[in-house]
C-alpha positions in Angstrom: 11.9 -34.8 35.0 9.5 -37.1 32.6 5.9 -36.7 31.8 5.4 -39.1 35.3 7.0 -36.3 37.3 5.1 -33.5 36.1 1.7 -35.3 37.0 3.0 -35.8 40.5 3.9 -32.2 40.7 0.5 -30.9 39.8 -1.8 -33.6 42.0 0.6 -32.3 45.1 0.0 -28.4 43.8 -3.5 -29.5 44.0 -3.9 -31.2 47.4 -0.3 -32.0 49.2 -1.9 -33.9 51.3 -2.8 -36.8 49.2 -1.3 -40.0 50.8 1.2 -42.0 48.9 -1.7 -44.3 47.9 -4.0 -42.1 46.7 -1.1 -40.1 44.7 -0.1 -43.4 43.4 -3.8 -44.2 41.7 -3.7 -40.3 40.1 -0.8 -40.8 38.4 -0.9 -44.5 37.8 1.9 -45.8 39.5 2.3 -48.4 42.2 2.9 -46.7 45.6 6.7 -47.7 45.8 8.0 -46.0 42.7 5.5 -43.3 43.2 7.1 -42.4 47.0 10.7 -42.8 45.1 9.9 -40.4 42.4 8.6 -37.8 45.5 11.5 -38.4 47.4 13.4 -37.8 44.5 12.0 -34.7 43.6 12.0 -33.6 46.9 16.1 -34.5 47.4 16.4 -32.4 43.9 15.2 -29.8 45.8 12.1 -29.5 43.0 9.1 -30.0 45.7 10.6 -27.4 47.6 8.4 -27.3 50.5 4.6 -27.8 51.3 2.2 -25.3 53.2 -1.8 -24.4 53.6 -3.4 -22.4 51.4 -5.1 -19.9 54.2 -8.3 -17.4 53.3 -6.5 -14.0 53.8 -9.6 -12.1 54.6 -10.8 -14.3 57.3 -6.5 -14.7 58.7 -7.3 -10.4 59.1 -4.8 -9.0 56.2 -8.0 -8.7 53.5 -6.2 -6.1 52.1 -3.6 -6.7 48.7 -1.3 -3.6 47.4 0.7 -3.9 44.5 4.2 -1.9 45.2 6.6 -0.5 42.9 9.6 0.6 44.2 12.5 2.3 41.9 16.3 2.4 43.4 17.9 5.9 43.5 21.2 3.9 42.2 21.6 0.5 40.7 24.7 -0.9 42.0 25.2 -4.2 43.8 25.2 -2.3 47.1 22.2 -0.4 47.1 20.3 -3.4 45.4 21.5 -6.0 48.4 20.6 -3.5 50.9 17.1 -3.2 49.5 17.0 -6.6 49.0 18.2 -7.5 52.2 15.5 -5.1 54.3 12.5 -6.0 51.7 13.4 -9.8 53.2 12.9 -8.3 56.8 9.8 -7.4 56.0 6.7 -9.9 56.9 4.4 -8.3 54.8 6.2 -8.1 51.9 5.2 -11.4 50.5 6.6 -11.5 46.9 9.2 -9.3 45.9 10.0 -9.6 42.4 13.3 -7.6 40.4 11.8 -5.9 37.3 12.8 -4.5 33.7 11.1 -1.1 33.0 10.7 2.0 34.6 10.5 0.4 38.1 13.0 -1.7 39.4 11.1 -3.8 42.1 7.3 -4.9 42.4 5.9 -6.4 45.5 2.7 -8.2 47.1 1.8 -6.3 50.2 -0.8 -7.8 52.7 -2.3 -5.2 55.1 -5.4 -5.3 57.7 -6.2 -2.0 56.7 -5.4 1.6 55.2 -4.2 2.7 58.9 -1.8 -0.4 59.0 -0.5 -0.3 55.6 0.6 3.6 56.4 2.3 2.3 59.3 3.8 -0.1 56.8 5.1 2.3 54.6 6.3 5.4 56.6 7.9 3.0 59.7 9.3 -0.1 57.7 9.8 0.5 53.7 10.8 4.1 53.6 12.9 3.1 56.3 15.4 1.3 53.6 17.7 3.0 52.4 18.3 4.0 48.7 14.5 3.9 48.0 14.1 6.8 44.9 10.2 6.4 44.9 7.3 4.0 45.8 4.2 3.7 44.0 1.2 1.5 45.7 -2.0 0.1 43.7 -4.9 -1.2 45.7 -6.6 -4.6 44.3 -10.0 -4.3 44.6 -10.3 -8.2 44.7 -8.9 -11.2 43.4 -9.7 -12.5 39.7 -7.9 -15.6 39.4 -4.9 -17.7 41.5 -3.7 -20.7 41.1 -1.6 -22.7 42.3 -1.2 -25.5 39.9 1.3 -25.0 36.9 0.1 -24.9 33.9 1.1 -28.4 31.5 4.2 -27.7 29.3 3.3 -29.1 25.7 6.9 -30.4 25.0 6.7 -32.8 28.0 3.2 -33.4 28.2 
């Protein structure tokens, strides 16, 4: 991946909708080479898909919780079965595996108090191996992005 690549990857993390032409003039390519590179990239499997950035609040799940979980064990059973119920779970929308004191922190959306409590006590206590859960409640949304940032050694 060359300096070339990297601007096509952030004018598609801005707007993946840009045509072939107008992606081509951004990055200073002719279209042909500039549709080879994206194919390319997309056969690498490093554009790995492209979706709509939807307004939470106004899709009805305003609500973001921050989830901690720790494992009572950590052995490659009880972390696939966690692992394997967190990917059941729709509202679960990042899931990340941690160092520290918790082993597992997670993006919850939610409607509301009422639904998230449903959440909890009929889907993710329902996993097994679960030692604790602790939830934090974003008030709102500072910053997110979803362009990379440039990487000085290629840029």
């Amino acid at each position: 991946m060359d300096k070339v690549d990297r601007k096509i990857i952030r004018a598609l993390q801005a707007n993946a909708r840009l045509s072939n032409q107008e992606l081509a003039e951004r990055v200073s390519l002719s279209p042909s080479p500039c549709l080879r590179r994206v194919r390319k990239l997309e056969e690498d499997g490093i554009l790995a898909a492209y979706t709509a950035k939807v307004d939470q609040e106004q899709y009805g799940l305003p609500m973001n919780v921050f989830v901690s979980v720790q494992l009572e064990k950590q052995n490659d059973n009880s972390i696939k079965e966690f692992e394997t119920g967190i990917n059941a779970l729709d509202q679960v929308m990042e899931c990340y595996l941690m160092t520290g004191s918790r082993d597992y922190l997670m993006r919850v959306v939610s409607a509301d108090l009422k639904s998230y409590e449903a959440f909890i006590r009929d889907e993710l206590t329902k996993i097994p191996g679960i030692a604790s859960i602790e939830s934090s409640f974003a008030f709102g949304n500072v910053k997110s992005r979803t362009v990379f940032p440039l990487v000085a050694k290629f840029d």
